[in-house]
Backbone bond lengths (Angstrom), bond angles and torsions (degrees), N, CA, C in turn:
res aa  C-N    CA-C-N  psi(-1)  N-CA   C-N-CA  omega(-1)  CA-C   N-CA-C  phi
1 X - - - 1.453 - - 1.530 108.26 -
2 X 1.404 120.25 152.31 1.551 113.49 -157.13 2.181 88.03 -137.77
3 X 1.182 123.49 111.97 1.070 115.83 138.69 1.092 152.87 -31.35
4 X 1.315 138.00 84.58 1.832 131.03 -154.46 1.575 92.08 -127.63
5 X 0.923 97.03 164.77 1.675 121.61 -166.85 2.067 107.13 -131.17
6 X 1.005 115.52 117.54 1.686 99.97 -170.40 2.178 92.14 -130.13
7 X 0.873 109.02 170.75 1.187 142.64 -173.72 1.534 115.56 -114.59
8 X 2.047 109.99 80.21 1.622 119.76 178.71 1.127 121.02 -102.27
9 X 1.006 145.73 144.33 1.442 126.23 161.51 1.027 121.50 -77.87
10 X 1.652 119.82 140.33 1.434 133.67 -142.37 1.319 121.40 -95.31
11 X 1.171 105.98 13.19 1.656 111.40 154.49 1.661 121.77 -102.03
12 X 1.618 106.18 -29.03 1.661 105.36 160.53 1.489 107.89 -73.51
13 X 1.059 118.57 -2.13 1.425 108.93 179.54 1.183 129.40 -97.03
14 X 1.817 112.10 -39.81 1.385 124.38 155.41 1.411 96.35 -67.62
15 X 1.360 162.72 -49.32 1.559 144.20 -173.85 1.620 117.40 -64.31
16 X 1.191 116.17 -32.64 1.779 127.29 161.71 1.363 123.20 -66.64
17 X 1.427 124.19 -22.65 1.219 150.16 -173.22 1.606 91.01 -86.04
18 X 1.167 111.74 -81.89 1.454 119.90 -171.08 1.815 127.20 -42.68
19 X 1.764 81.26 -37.15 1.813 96.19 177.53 1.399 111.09 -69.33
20 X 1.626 118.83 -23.79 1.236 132.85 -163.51 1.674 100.39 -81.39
21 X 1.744 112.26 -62.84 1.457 112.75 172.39 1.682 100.32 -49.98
22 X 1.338 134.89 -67.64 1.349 96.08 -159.19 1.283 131.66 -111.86
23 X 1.952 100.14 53.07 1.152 132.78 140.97 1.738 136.89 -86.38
24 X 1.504 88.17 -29.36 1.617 100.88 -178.23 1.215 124.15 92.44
25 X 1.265 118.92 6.95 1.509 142.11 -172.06 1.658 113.70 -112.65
26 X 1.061 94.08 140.45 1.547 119.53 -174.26 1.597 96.60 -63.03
27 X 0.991 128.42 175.56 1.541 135.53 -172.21 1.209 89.30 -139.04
28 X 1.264 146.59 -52.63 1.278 135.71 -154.30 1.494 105.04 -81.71
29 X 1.461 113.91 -16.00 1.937 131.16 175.96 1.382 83.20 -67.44
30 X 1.245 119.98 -50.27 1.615 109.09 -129.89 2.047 89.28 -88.89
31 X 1.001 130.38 -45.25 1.423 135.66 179.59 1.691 90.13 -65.70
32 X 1.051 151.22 -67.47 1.691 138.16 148.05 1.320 120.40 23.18
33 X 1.675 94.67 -78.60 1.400 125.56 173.49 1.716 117.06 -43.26
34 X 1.441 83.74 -56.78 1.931 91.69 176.63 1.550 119.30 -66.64
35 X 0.834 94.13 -55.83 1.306 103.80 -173.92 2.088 107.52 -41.97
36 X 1.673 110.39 -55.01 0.978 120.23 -158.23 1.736 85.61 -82.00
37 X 1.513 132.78 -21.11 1.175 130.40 155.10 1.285 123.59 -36.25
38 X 1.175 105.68 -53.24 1.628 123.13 -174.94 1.608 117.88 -81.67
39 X 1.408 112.80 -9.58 1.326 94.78 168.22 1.480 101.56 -127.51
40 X 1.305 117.41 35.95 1.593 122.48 167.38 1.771 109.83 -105.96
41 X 1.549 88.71 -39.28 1.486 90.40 167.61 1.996 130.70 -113.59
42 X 0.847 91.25 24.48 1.596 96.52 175.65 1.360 119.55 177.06
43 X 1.516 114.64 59.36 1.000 123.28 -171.62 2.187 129.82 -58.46
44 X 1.207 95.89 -13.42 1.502 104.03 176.59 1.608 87.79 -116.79
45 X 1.246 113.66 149.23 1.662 113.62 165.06 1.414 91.98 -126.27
46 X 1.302 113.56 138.26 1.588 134.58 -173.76 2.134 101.97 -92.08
47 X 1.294 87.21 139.86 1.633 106.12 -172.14 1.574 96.71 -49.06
48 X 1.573 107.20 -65.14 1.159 109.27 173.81 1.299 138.18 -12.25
49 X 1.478 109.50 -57.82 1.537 142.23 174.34 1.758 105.39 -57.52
50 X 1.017 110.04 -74.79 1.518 139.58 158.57 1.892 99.90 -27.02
51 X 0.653 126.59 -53.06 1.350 137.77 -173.90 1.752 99.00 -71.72
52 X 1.491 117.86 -79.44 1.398 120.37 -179.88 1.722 114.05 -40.50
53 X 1.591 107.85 -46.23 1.296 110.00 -176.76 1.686 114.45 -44.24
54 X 1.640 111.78 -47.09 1.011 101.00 -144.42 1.885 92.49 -94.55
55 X 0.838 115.80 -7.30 1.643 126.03 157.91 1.593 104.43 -40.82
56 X 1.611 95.35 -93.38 1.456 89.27 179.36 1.537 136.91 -48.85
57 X 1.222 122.22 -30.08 1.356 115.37 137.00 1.241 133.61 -29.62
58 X 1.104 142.55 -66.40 1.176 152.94 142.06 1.529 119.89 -9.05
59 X 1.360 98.29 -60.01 1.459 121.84 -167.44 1.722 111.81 -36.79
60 X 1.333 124.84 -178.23 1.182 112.44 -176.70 2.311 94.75 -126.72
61 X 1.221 89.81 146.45 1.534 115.97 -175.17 0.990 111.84 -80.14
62 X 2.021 124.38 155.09 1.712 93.68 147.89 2.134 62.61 -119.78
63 X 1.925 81.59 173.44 1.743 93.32 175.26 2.480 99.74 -107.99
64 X 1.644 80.39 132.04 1.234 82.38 -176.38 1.521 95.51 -98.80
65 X 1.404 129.48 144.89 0.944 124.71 144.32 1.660 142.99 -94.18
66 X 1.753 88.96 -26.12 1.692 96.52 159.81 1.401 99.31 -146.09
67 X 1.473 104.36 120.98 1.156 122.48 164.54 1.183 123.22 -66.62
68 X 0.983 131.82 -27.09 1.302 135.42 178.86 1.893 107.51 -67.96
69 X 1.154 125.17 -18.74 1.974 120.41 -152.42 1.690 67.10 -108.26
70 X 1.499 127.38 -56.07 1.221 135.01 -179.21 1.384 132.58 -3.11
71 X 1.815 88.95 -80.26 1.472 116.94 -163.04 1.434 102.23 -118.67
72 X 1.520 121.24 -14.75 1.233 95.95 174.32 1.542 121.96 -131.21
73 X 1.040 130.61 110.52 1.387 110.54 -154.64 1.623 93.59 -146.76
């Protein structure tokens, strides 16, 4: 097992933390999981990809609270 130290921002971190306690799950399993996710299934990530991602990130939201009065009416 290897100690690493990473750099999150501290509101995904207290919200991942929290989902984890009241899930019952380890956090450090669960980033494990991903990680070994991510290089089982997509081992090169294309610029391209990398590029769009960080767009939509960026991008701007609206917050729905009911989709339903929303979108379907």
């Amino acid at each position: 097992m290897v100690l690493k130290t990473f750099n999150i921002d501290e509101k995904t971190y207290k919200e991942f933390s929290k989902f984890c306690k009241e899930n019952g799950i380890s956090m450090s399993k669960q980033i494990g999981t991903f990680m070994q996710a991510q290089l089982e299934t997509e081992p090169e990530v294309r610029q391209e990809y990398l590029e769009k991602l960080d767009n939509i990130r960026k991008g701007r939201f609206i917050e729905v609270k009911d989709f339903k009065k929303r979108y379907l009416k």
